[in-house]
N, C-alpha and C positions, 0 to 999 in steps of 0.2 A: 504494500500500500504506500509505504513513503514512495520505492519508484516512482512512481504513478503520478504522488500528489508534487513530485517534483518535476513532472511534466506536462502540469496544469489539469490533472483528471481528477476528479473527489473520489476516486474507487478503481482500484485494481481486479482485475479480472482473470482468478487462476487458469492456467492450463495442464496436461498430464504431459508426460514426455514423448507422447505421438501425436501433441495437438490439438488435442480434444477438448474442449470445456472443462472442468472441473465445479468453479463456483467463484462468488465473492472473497474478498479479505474477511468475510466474516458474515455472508450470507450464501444465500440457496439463488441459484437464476434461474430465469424464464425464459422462453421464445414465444411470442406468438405469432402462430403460421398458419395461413387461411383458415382464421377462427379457430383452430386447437394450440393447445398450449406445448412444449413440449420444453421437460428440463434434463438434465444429465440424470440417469437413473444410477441407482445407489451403489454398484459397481465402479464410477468413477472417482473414487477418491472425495465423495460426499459427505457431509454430514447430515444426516436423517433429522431437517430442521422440525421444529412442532409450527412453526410460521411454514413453512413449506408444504407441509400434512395439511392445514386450513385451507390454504390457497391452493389444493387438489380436490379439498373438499367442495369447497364452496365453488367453484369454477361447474365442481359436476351438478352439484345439490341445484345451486340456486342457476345456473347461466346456460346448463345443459352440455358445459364445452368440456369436453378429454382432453385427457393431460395423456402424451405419452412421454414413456420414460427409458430413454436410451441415450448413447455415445452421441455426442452432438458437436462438431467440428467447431475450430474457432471461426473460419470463414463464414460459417451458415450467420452468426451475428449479424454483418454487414448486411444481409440478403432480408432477415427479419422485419415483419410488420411490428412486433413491438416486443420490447427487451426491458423486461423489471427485473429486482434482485427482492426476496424477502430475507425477512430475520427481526429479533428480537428487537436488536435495536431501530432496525431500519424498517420493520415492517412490509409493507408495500411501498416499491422506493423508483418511478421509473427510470430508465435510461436512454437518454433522447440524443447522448451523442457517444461514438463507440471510437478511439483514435482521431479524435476531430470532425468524422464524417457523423451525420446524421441518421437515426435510427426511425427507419418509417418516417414522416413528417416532421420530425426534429421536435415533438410535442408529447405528452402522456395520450397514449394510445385508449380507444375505448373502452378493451379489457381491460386494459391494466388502472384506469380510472372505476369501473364498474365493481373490480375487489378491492381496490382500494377504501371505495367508499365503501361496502358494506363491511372491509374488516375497520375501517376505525369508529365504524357503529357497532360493531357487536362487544368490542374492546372497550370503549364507553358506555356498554352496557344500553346500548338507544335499541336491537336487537333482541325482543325476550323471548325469539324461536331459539337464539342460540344463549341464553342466560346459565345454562348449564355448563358455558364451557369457560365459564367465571369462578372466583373466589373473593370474599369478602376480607378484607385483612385491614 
Protein backbone atom coordinates (compact mmCIF):
# COMPACT_ATOMS: atom_id res chain seq x y z
CA UNK A 1 0.00 0.00 0.00
CA UNK A 2 2.80 2.75 0.62
CA UNK A 3 3.90 1.62 -3.06
CA UNK A 4 0.82 2.78 -4.38
CA UNK A 5 0.15 5.69 -2.07
CA UNK A 6 3.54 6.90 -3.34
CA UNK A 7 2.23 6.92 -6.74
CA UNK A 8 -0.69 8.81 -6.04
CA UNK A 9 -3.30 5.64 -5.62
CA UNK A 10 -5.31 5.54 -2.12
CA UNK A 11 -5.14 1.56 -2.45
CA UNK A 12 -2.93 -1.11 -3.77
CA UNK A 13 -4.18 -3.98 -5.52
CA UNK A 14 -2.41 -7.48 -4.77
CA UNK A 15 -1.51 -9.89 -7.23
CA UNK A 16 -0.20 -13.85 -7.20
CA UNK A 17 2.87 -14.66 -8.94
CA UNK A 18 1.19 -15.67 -12.23
CA UNK A 19 -0.97 -12.43 -12.30
CA UNK A 20 -3.92 -13.01 -11.15
CA UNK A 21 -5.87 -10.97 -8.76
CA UNK A 22 -5.46 -11.70 -5.34
CA UNK A 23 -7.31 -8.63 -3.35
CA UNK A 24 -6.85 -5.23 -1.44
CA UNK A 25 -4.16 -4.08 1.04
CA UNK A 26 -6.77 -5.04 3.28
CA UNK A 27 -9.98 -5.97 1.41
CA UNK A 28 -11.94 -8.45 -0.74
CA UNK A 29 -12.42 -7.13 -4.61
CA UNK A 30 -15.09 -7.13 -7.01
CA UNK A 31 -15.68 -7.02 -10.93
CA UNK A 32 -18.73 -6.40 -12.38
CA UNK A 33 -19.24 -7.86 -15.73
CA UNK A 34 -22.46 -7.80 -17.80
CA UNK A 35 -24.43 -7.50 -14.59
CA UNK A 36 -22.62 -10.46 -12.58
CA UNK A 37 -20.35 -9.95 -10.10
CA UNK A 38 -17.28 -11.89 -10.02
CA UNK A 39 -14.37 -11.97 -7.21
CA UNK A 40 -11.08 -14.18 -6.88
CA UNK A 41 -12.45 -17.35 -5.38
CA UNK A 42 -10.85 -18.41 -2.03
CA UNK A 43 -8.15 -20.56 -3.71
CA UNK A 44 -6.34 -17.33 -4.51
CA UNK A 45 -4.51 -16.34 -1.71
CA UNK A 46 -7.86 -14.69 -0.07
CA UNK A 47 -9.13 -13.98 2.94
CA UNK A 48 -12.78 -15.23 3.55
CA UNK A 49 -13.83 -11.42 4.40
CA UNK A 50 -17.46 -11.45 6.43
CA UNK A 51 -17.91 -7.84 4.34
CA UNK A 52 -17.36 -10.13 1.31
CA UNK A 53 -19.92 -13.12 2.45
CA UNK A 54 -22.61 -9.92 2.78
CA UNK A 55 -21.93 -8.48 -0.51
CA UNK A 56 -22.53 -12.33 -2.05
CA UNK A 57 -25.23 -12.31 -0.16
CA UNK A 58 -27.10 -9.48 -0.77
CA UNK A 59 -26.15 -9.07 -4.55
CA UNK A 60 -28.13 -12.63 -4.80
CA UNK A 61 -30.87 -12.17 -1.93
CA UNK A 62 -31.98 -8.67 -2.69
CA UNK A 63 -30.59 -7.72 -6.75
CA UNK A 64 -30.92 -11.31 -8.03
CA UNK A 65 -27.11 -10.96 -9.51
CA UNK A 66 -24.28 -14.12 -9.11
CA UNK A 67 -21.37 -13.67 -7.96
CA UNK A 68 -18.92 -16.03 -9.53
CA UNK A 69 -15.92 -17.04 -7.82
CA UNK A 70 -12.62 -17.97 -9.72
CA UNK A 71 -8.99 -16.92 -10.86
CA UNK A 72 -9.55 -13.42 -12.40
CA UNK A 73 -6.49 -11.96 -14.27
CA UNK A 74 -5.04 -8.59 -13.58
CA UNK A 75 -5.84 -7.35 -17.09
CA UNK A 76 -9.63 -8.33 -16.90
CA UNK A 77 -9.66 -4.97 -14.27
CA UNK A 78 -9.18 -2.49 -17.15
CA UNK A 79 -11.98 -4.25 -19.21
CA UNK A 80 -14.58 -4.08 -16.02
CA UNK A 81 -17.99 -2.38 -15.89
CA UNK A 82 -17.20 -1.75 -12.39
CA UNK A 83 -14.46 -2.57 -9.73
CA UNK A 84 -15.24 -2.17 -5.80
CA UNK A 85 -13.04 -3.47 -2.99
CA UNK A 86 -15.11 -4.50 0.40
CA UNK A 87 -13.97 -4.86 4.04
CA UNK A 88 -14.30 -3.96 7.49
CA UNK A 89 -12.94 -0.87 7.22
CA UNK A 90 -13.73 0.01 3.85
CA UNK A 91 -16.97 -1.45 3.58
CA UNK A 92 -18.26 -0.84 0.18
CA UNK A 93 -15.45 1.35 -1.40
CA UNK A 94 -15.76 1.96 -5.38
CA UNK A 95 -12.92 2.04 -7.64
CA UNK A 96 -13.20 4.46 -10.42
CA UNK A 97 -9.65 4.80 -11.52
CA UNK A 98 -7.31 1.60 -11.90
CA UNK A 99 -3.28 2.82 -12.85
CA UNK A 100 -4.63 6.35 -13.96
CA UNK A 101 -7.18 4.95 -16.43
CA UNK A 102 -10.73 4.96 -15.75
CA UNK A 103 -12.84 2.18 -14.52
CA UNK A 104 -16.35 1.93 -16.42
CA UNK A 105 -17.40 5.65 -16.48
CA UNK A 106 -14.76 6.93 -14.19
CA UNK A 107 -17.91 7.03 -11.58
CA UNK A 108 -19.56 4.41 -8.64
CA UNK A 109 -21.16 2.14 -10.90
CA UNK A 110 -24.94 1.18 -10.27
CA UNK A 111 -24.19 -2.17 -8.49
CA UNK A 112 -21.79 -1.13 -6.63
CA UNK A 113 -23.84 2.04 -5.59
CA UNK A 114 -27.05 -0.34 -5.02
CA UNK A 115 -24.95 -2.53 -2.10
CA UNK A 116 -23.56 0.18 -1.05
CA UNK A 117 -26.41 1.70 -0.10
CA UNK A 118 -28.25 -1.14 1.34
CA UNK A 119 -25.01 -2.32 3.36
CA UNK A 120 -24.79 1.10 5.01
CA UNK A 121 -28.55 0.69 5.91
CA UNK A 122 -28.41 -2.47 7.34
CA UNK A 123 -25.20 -1.59 9.37
CA UNK A 124 -27.06 1.52 10.65
CA UNK A 125 -29.57 -0.73 11.56
CA UNK A 126 -32.26 1.42 8.84
CA UNK A 127 -32.80 -2.48 7.55
CA UNK A 128 -34.87 -4.70 10.07
CA UNK A 129 -35.17 -7.77 7.35
CA UNK A 130 -31.54 -7.82 8.08
CA UNK A 131 -31.46 -6.62 12.19
CA UNK A 132 -30.30 -10.06 13.00
CA UNK A 133 -27.15 -9.61 11.41
CA UNK A 134 -26.58 -6.90 14.37
CA UNK A 135 -25.21 -6.61 17.92
CA UNK A 136 -26.09 -4.21 20.48
CA UNK A 137 -23.00 -3.24 22.43
Amino acid sequence: KTEAESKGADEAILTNPDGSVSEGSAENIFLVIANQLHTPSLDQNILEGITRNTVIELAQKELGIATVQRKIMAGELAAADEVFLTGTGAEVAPVTKINGAKVGSGCIGPIARKLQDMYFQIVRGQNPKYAHWLSKI
